[in-house]
PAZA-706185 format. One record per atom (N, C-alpha, C): x, y, z. Coordinates in nm, 3 decimals. Atoms other than C-alpha are relative to their C-alpha. Last residue first. Example, Ala and Ser with C-alpha at 12.3 -4.5 7.8 and 13.67 -1.06 7.14 Angstrom:
! PAZA-706185
{east = -0.082 north = -0.119 up = -0.006}
{east = 1.367 north = -0.106 up = 0.714}
{east = -0.077 north = 0.109 up = 0.073}
{east = 0.089 north = -0.119 up = 0.000}
{east = 1.230 north = -0.450 up = 0.780}
{east = 0.090 north = 0.120 up = 0.000}
***
This chain:
! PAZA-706185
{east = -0.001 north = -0.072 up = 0.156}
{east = 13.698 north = 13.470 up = 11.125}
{east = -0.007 north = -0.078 up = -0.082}
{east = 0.000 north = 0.115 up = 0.066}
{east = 13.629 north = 13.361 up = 11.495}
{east = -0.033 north = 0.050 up = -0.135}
{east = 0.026 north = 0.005 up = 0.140}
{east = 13.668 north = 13.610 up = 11.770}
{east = 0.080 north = -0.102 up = -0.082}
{east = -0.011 north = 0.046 up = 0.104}
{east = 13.658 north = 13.498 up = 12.110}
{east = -0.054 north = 0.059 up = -0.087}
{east = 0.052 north = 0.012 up = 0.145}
{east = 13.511 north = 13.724 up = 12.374}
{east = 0.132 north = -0.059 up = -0.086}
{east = -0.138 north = -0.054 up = 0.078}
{east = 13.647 north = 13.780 up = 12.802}
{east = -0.102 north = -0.066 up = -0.163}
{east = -0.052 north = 0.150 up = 0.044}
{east = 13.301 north = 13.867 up = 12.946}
{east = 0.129 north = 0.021 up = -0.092}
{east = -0.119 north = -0.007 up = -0.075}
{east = 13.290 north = 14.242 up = 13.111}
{east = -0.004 north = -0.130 up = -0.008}
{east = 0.022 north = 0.106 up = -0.108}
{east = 13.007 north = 14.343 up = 12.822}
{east = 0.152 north = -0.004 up = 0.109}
{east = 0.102 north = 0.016 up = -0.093}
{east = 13.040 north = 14.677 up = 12.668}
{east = -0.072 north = -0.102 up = 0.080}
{east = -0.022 north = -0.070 up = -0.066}
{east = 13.327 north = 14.769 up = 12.509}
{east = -0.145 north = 0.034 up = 0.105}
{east = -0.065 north = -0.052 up = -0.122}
{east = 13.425 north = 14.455 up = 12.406}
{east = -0.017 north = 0.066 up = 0.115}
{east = 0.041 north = 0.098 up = -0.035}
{east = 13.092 north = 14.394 up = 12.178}
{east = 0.100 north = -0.002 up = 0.133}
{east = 0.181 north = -0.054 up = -0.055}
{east = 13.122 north = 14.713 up = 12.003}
{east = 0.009 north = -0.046 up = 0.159}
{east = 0.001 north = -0.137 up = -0.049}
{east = 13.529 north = 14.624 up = 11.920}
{east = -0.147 north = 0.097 up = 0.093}
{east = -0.089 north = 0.047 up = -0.125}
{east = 13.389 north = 14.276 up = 11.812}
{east = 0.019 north = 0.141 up = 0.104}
{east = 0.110 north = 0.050 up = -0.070}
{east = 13.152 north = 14.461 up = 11.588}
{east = 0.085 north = -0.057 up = 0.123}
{east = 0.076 north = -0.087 up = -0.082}
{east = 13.425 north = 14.651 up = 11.433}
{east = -0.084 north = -0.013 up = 0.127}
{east = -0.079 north = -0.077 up = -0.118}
{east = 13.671 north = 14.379 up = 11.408}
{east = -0.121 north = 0.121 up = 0.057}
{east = -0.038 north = 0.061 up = -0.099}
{east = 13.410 north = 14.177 up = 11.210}
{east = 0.085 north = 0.062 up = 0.133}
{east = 0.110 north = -0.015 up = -0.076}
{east = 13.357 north = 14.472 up = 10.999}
{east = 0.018 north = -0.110 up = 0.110}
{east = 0.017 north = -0.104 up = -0.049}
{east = 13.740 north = 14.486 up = 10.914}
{east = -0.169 north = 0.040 up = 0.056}
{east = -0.061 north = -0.035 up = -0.126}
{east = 13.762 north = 14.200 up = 10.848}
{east = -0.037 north = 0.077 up = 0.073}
{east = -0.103 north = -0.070 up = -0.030}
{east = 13.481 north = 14.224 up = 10.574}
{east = 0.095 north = -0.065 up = 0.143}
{east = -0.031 north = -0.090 up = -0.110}
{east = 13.163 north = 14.007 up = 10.567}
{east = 0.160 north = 0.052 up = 0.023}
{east = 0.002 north = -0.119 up = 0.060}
{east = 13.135 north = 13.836 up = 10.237}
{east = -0.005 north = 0.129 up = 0.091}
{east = -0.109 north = -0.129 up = -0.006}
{east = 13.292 north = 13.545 up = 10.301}
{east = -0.025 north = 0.135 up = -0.065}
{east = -0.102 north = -0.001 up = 0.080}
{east = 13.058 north = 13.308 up = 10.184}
{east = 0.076 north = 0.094 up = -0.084}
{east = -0.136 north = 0.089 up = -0.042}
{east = 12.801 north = 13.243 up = 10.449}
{east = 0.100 north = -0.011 up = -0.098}
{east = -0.018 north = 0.095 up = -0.043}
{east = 12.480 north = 13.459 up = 10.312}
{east = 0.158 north = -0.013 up = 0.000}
{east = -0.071 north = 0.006 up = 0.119}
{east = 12.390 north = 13.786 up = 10.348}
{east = 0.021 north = -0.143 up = 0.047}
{east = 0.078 north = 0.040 up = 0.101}
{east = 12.084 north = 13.929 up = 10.579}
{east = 0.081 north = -0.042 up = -0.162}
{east = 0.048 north = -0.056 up = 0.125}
{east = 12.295 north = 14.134 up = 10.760}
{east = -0.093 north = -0.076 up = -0.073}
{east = 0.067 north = -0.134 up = -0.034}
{east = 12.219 north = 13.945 up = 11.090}
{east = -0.041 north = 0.116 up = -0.124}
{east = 0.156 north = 0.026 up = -0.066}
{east = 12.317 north = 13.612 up = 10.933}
{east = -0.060 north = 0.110 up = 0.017}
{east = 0.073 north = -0.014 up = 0.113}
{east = 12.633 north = 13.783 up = 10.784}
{east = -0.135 north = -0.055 up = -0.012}
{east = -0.022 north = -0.147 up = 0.097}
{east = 12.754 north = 13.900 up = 11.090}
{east = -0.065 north = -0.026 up = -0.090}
{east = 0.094 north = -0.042 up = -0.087}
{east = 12.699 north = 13.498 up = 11.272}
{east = -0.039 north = 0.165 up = -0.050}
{east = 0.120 north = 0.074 up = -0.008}
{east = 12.906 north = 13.365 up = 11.023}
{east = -0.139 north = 0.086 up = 0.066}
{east = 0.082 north = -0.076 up = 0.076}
{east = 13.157 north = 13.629 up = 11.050}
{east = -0.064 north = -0.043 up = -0.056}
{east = -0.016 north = 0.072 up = 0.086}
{east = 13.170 north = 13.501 up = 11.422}
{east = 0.010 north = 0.110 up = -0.109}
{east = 0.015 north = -0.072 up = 0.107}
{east = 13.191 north = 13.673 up = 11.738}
{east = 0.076 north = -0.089 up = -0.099}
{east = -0.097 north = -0.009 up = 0.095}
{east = 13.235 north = 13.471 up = 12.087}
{east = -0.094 north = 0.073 up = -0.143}
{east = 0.066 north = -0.036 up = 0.110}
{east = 13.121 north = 13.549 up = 12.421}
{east = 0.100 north = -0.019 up = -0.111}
{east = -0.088 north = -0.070 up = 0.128}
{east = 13.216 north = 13.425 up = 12.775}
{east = -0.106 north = 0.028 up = -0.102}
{east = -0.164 north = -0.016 up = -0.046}
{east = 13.154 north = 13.228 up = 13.099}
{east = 0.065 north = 0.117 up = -0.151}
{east = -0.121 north = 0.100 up = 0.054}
{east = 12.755 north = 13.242 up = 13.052}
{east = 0.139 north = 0.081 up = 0.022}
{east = -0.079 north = 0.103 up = -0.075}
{east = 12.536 north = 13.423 up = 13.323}
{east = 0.077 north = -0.074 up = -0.085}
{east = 0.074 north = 0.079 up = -0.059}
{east = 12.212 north = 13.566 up = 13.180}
{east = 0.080 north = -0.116 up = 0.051}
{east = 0.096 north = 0.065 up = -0.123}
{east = 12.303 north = 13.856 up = 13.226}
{east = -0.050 north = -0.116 up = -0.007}
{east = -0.041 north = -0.022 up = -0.182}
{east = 12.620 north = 13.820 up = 13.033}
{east = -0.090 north = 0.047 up = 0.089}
{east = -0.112 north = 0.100 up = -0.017}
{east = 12.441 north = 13.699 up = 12.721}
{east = 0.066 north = -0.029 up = 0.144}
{east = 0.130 north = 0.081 up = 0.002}
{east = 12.180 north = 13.962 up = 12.684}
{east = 0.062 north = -0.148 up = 0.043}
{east = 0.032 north = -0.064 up = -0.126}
{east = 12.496 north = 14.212 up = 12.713}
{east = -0.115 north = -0.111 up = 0.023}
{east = -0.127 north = 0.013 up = -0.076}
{east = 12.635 north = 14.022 up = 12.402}
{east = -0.023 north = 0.036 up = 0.155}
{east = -0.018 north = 0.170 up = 0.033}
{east = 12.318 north = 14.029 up = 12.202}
{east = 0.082 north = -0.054 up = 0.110}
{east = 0.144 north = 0.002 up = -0.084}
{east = 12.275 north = 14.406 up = 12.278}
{east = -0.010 north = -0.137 up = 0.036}
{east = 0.009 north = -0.020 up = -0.168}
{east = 12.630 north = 14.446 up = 12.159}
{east = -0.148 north = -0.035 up = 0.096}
{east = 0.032 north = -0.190 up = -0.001}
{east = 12.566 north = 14.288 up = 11.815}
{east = 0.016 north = 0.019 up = 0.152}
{east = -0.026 north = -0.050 up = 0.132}
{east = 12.651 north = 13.914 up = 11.649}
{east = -0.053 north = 0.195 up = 0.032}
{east = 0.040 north = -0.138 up = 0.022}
{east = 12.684 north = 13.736 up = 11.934}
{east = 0.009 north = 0.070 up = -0.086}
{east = -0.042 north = -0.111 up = 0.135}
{east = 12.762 north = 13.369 up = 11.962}
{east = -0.079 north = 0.086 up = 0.022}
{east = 0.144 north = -0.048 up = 0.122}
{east = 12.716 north = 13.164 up = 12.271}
{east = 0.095 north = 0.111 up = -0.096}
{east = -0.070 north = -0.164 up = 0.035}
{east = 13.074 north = 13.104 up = 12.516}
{east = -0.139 north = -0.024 up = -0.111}
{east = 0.106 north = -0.027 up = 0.078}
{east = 12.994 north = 12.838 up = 12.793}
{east = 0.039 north = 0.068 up = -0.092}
{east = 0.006 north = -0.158 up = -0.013}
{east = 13.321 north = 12.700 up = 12.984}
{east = -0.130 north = 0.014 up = -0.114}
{east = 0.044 north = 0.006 up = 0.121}
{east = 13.373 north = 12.314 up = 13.074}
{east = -0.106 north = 0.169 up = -0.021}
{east = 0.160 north = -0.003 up = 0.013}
{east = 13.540 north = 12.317 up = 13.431}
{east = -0.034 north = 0.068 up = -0.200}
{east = 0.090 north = 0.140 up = 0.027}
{east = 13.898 north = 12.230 up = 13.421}
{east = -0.158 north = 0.000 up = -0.084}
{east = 0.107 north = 0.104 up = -0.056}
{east = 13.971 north = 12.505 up = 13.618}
{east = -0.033 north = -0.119 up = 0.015}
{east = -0.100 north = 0.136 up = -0.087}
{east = 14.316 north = 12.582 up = 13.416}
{east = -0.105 north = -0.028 up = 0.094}
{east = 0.010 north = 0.103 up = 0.058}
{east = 14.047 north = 12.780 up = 13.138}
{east = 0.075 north = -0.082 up = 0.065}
{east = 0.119 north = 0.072 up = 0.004}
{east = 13.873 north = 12.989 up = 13.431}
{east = 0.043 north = -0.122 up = -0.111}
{east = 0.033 north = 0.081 up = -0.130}
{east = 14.188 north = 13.110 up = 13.544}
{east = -0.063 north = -0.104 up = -0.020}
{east = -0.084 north = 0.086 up = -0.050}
{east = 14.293 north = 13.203 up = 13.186}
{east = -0.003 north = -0.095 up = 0.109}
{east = 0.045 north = 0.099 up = 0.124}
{east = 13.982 north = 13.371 up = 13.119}
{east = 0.093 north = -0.090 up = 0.035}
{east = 0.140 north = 0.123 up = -0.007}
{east = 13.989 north = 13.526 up = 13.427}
{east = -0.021 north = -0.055 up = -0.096}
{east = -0.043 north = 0.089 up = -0.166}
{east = 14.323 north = 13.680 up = 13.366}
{east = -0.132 north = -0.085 up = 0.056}
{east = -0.084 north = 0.087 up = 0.061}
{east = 14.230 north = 13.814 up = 12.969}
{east = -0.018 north = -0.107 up = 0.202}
{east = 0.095 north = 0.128 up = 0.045}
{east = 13.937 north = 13.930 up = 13.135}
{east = 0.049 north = -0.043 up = -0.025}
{east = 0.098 north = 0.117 up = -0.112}
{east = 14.110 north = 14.158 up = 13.388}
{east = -0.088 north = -0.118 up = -0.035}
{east = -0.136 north = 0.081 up = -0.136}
{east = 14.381 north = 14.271 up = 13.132}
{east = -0.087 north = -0.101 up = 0.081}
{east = -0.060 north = 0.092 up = 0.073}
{east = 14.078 north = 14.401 up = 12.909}
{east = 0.096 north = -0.089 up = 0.033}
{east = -0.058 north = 0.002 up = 0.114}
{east = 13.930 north = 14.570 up = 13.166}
{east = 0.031 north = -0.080 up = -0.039}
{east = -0.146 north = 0.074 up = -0.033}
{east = 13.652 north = 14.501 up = 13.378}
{east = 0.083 north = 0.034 up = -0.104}
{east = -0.055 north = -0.051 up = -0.128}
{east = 13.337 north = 14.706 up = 13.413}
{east = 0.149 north = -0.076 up = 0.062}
{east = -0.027 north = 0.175 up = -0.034}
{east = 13.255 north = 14.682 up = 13.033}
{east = 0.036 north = 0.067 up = 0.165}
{east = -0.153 north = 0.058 up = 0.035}
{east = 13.108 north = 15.017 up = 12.900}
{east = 0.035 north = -0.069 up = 0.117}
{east = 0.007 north = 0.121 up = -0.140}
{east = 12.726 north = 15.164 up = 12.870}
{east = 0.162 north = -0.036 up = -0.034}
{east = -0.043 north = 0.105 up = 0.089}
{east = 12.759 north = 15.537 up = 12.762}
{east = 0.025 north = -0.128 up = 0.078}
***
């Protein structure tokens, strides 16, 4: 099973680092783990999850018809397998 090589603690703390930098941070939208892993090879500072971006993929449109609770799921996916810290955005 693929899973993140940093914990959750360790991204919160590089996230933090990385936001008293200064430096202007990347974060793309992901809407599925594969997305998210496609992401952190190719080097951005982060990942964020929309339920914009959810209901694109389903094939629904933009008005609120994606669950919390799916949003959390996917997030939850998306955690447990990149080692970027992730924004979710509801």
């Amino acid at each position: 099973m693929l899973t993140a090589k940093k914990s959750v603690a360790e991204k919160r703390k590089g996230f933090r680092a990385a936001l008293k930098s200064g430096k202007l941070l990347r974060f793309p939208g992901a809407f599925s783990p594969l997305v998210a892993m496609a992401i952190q090879r190719h080097g951005f500072d982060g990942v964020y999850v929309s339920g914009a971006a959810l209901s694109a993929d389903m094939g629904l449109p933009d008005i609120g018809l994606t669950t919390l609770s799916e949003v959390a799921a996917v997030t939850a996916q998306i955690v447990r397998v990149t080692s970027l810290p992730l924004i979710p955005i509801c």
